[in-house]
C-alpha positions as CSV (number, residue, x, y, z in Angstrom):
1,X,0.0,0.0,0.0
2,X,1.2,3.4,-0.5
3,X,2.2,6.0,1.6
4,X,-0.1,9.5,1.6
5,X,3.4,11.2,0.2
6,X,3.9,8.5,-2.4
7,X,0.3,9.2,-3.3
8,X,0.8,12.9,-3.5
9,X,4.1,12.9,-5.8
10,X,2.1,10.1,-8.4
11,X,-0.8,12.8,-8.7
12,X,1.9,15.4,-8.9
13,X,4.0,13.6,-11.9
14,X,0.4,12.6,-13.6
15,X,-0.7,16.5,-13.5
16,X,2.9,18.1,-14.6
17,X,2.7,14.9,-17.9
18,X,-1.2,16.2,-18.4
19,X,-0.3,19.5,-18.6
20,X,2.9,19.3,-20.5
21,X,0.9,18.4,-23.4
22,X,-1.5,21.5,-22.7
23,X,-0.7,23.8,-26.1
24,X,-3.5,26.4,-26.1
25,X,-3.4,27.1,-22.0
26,X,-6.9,25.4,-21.8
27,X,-6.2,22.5,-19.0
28,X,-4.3,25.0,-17.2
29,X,-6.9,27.7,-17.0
30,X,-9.8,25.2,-15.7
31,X,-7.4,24.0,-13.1
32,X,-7.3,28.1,-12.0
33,X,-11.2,28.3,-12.3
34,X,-11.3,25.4,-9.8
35,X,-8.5,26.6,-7.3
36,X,-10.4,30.5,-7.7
37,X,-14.2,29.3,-7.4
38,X,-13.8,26.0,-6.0
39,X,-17.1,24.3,-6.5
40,X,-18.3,24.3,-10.9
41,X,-20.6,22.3,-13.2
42,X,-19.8,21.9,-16.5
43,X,-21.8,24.2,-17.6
44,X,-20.1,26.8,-15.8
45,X,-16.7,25.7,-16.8
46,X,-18.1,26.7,-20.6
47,X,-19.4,29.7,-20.0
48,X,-16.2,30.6,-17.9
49,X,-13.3,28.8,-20.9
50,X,-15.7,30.6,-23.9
51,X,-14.6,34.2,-23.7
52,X,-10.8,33.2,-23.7
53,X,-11.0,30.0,-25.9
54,X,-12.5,28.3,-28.6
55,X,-13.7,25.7,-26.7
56,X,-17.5,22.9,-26.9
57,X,-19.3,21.6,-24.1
58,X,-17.8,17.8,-24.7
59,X,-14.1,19.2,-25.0
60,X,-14.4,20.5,-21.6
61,X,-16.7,17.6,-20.5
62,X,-13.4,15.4,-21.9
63,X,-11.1,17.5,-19.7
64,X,-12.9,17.5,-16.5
65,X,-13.2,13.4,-16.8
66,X,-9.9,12.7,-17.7
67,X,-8.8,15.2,-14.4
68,X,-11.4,13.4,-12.2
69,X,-10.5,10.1,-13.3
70,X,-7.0,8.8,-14.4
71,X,-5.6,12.0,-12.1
72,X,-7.9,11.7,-9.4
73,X,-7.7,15.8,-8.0
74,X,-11.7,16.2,-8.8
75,X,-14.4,15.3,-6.5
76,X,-17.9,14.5,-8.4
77,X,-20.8,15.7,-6.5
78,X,-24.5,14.8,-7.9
79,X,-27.6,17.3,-7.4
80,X,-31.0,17.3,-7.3
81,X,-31.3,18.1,-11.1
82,X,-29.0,14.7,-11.4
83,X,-26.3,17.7,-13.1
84,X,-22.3,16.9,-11.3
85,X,-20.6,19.2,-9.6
86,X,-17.1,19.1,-9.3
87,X,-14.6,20.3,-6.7
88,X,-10.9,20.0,-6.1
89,X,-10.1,18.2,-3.7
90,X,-8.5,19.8,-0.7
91,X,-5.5,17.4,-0.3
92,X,-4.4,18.3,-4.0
93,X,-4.7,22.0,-3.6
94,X,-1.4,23.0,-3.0
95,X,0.0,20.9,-5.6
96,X,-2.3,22.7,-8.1
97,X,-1.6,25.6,-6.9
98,X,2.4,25.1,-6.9
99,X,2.0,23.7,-9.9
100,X,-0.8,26.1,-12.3
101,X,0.5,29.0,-10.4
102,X,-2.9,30.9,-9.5
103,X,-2.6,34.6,-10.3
C-alpha cells in the first residue's frame, strides 16, 4: 500500500505529464477556475473557458473526466437536477496551486 506522500508525488508527476501536453493554456486555465471558485458544473466551466478559448461543451466535458479520473484531483458531486458538480479536492490544492501558479 502506498504512503499519503507517495500518493501525492504520483498525482503530482500525472498533472505536470497532463499539462505538459496543454498547447493552447486550456487545461491549465480550468485547473485556475477550480482553485479560484472551487465548486463548478460543467456548464459553468463553458461559460467561464468561452470568452478566452474556442472551446464545446464535450471538450471541456473530456477535460474534467480525464482530471477526475486517471488524475484523481476532482471530487464529483451529484444534485437534485442529477447535473455533477465538481470540486478539487482539498488534499491536491497546493499541488495545483504550486503547480498552475494561480494569479
Amino acid at each position: 500500500m502506498r504512503s499519503p506522500s507517495e500518493i501525492k508525488r504520483v498525482v503530482e508527476v500525472r498533472l505536470q505529464s497532463y499539462l505538459s501536453r496543454d498547447r493552447t493554456g486550456i487545461r491549465r486555465e480550468l485547473l485556475r477556475l477550480f482553485v479560484k471558485i472551487k465548486s463548478l458544473t460543467i456548464a459553468e466551466l463553458v461559460a467561464e473557458l468561452q470568452t478566452r478559448f474556442a472551446v464545446t461543451f464535450h471538450a471541456i466535458a473530456s477535460m474534467v473526466g480525464i482530471i477526475a479520473s486517471r488524475i484523481g484531483i476532482l471530487h464529483a458531486l451529484r444534485n437534485a437536477e442529477g447535473s455533477n458538480t465538481y470540486e478539487l479536492k482539498e488534499k491536491y490544492f497546493d499541488i495545483v496551486v504550486r503547480i498552475v501558479g494561480v494569479n
